[in-house]
Every structure is written in structure tokens, then in C-alpha cells.
C-alpha positions as CSV (number, residue, x, y, z in Angstrom):
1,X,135.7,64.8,35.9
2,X,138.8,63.9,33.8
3,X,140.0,68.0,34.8
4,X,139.6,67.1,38.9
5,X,143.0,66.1,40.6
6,X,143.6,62.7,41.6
7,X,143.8,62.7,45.3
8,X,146.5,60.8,46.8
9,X,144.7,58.1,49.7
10,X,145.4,59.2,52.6
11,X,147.8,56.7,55.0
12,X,147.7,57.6,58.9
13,X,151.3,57.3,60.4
14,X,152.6,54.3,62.1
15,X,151.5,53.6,65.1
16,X,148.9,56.3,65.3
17,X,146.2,54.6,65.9
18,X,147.5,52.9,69.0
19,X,148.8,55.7,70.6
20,X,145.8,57.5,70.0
21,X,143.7,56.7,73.3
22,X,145.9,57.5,75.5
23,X,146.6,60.8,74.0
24,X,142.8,61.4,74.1
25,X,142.4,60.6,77.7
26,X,145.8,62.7,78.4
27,X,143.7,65.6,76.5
28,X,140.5,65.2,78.6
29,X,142.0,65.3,82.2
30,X,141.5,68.6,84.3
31,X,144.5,70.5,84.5
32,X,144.9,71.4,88.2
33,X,146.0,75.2,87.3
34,X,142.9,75.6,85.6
35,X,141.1,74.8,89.2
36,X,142.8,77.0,91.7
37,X,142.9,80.0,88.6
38,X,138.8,79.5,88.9
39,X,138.9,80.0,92.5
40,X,140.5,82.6,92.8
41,X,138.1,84.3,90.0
42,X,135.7,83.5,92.6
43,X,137.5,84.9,95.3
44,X,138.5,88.0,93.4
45,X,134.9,88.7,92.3
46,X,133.2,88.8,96.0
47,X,136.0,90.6,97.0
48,X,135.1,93.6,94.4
49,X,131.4,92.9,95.1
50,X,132.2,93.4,98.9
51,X,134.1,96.4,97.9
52,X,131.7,97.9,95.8
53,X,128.8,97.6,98.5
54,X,130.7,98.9,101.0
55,X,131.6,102.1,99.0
56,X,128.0,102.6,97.8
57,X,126.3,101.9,102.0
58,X,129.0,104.6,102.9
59,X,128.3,107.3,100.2
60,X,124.5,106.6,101.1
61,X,125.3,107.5,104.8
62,X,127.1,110.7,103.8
63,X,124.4,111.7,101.7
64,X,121.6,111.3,104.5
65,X,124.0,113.2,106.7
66,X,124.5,116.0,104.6
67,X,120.5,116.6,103.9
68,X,119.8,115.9,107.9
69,X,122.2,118.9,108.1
70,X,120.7,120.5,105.2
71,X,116.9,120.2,107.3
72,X,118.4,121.2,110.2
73,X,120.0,124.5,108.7
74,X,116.4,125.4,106.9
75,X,114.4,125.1,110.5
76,X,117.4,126.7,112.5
77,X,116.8,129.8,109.9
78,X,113.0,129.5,110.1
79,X,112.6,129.4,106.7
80,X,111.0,126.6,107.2
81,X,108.1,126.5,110.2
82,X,106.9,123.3,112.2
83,X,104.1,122.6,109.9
84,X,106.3,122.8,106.9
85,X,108.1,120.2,107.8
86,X,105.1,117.9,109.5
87,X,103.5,118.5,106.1
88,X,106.7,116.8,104.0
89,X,106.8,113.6,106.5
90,X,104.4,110.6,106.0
91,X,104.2,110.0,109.5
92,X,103.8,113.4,111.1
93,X,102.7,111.7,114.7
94,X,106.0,109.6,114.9
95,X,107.7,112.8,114.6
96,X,105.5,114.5,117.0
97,X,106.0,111.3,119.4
98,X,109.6,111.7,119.6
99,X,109.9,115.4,119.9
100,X,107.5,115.2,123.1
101,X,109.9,111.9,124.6
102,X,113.0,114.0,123.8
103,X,111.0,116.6,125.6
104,X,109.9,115.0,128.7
105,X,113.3,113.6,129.5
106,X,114.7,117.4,129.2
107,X,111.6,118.4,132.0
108,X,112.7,115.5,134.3
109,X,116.5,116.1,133.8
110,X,115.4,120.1,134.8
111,X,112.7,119.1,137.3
112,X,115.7,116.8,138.9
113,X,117.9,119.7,139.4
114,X,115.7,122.0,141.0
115,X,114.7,119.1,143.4
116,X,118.0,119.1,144.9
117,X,118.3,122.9,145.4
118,X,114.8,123.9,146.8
119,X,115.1,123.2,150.3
């Protein structure tokens, strides 16, 4: 023990002890550039969230249009027949369903012309 230092007590300043609630409270109040900074975190997020979203709906639309055209191209060549392409659909009937509506409304659009020009 004899080989340990002897440590000085310690004396606070003057006056520290008085002053030192208010500089606590001083310490603990928000700081108002702190608030508006996280808003506009906020704001700055959504807006690259909105951003992103829109990029990725768009480069889904473009991908759905290219394959439509893709499909289309394989019929128009008949490489692929009818039944190929009733067998890769869940719903074969709802395809047959609107190829006979978009057929019908052809007929009455030709039935309608001749109508006018057979008398």
C-alpha cells in the first residue's frame, strides 16, 4: 500500500454545483433542428419508396408487353396452334369466351354493313 500514490481529494469548482441544474435542463431540451432534419428523413424516404415502386410497376408493364408480343409473334407464325396455347392457360374457357365476344361483335359490325347495301 505504502508504493500506491496518494490521491489528491478531489474539490468541484465554485459554484458548480449551483449552476449545475440549469445546465442539465439546458442539455435535455429538444433542439428544434433536430425535428424538422427528422421530417424531412421522413419525407425523403417515401419519396424514394414512391420512386422505387413506380420504376419497378413500369418495368413490370414492359415486361408483360414484350411477352404479349412475344405470344402473338409464335401464333402469327403458327408455330404454335390453338391448342398449344389453350393447353399453357389455366382458364382455357375464359379465353375461349372472349375470342367468341370479340367474334360476335366483328359478325354484327359485318352483318350491319351488308344490311344497309342489300336492297
Amino acid at each position: 500500500m505504502q508504493k500506491l500514490p496518494k490521491i489528491q481529494d478531489f474539490k468541484a469548482p465554485e459554484g458548480y454545483f449551483d449552476s449545475l441544474p440549469d445546465y442539465i435542463l439546458e442539455e435535455i431540451k429538444p433542439h428544434r433542428s433536430i425535428q424538422w432534419m427528422k421530417y424531412a428523413a421522413a419525407a425523403a424516404i417515401l419519396v424514394v419508396s414512391l420512386g422505387v415502386w413506380q420504376f419497378n410497376s413500369s418495368e413490370t408493364q414492359f415486361e408483360t408487353l414484350a411477352m404479349d408480343e412475344e405470344v402473338n409473334l409464335f401464333i402469327e407464325s403458327q408455330y404454335w396452334t390453338a391448342e398449344d396455347v389453350l393447353a399453357m392457360v389455366d382458364n382455357p374457357e375464359e379465353i375461349l369466351d372472349q375470342i367468341i365476344a370479340e367474334e360476335m361483335v366483328y359478325e354484327v359490325d359485318m352483318v350491319d354493313e351488308n344490311d344497309q347495301h342489300w336492297y
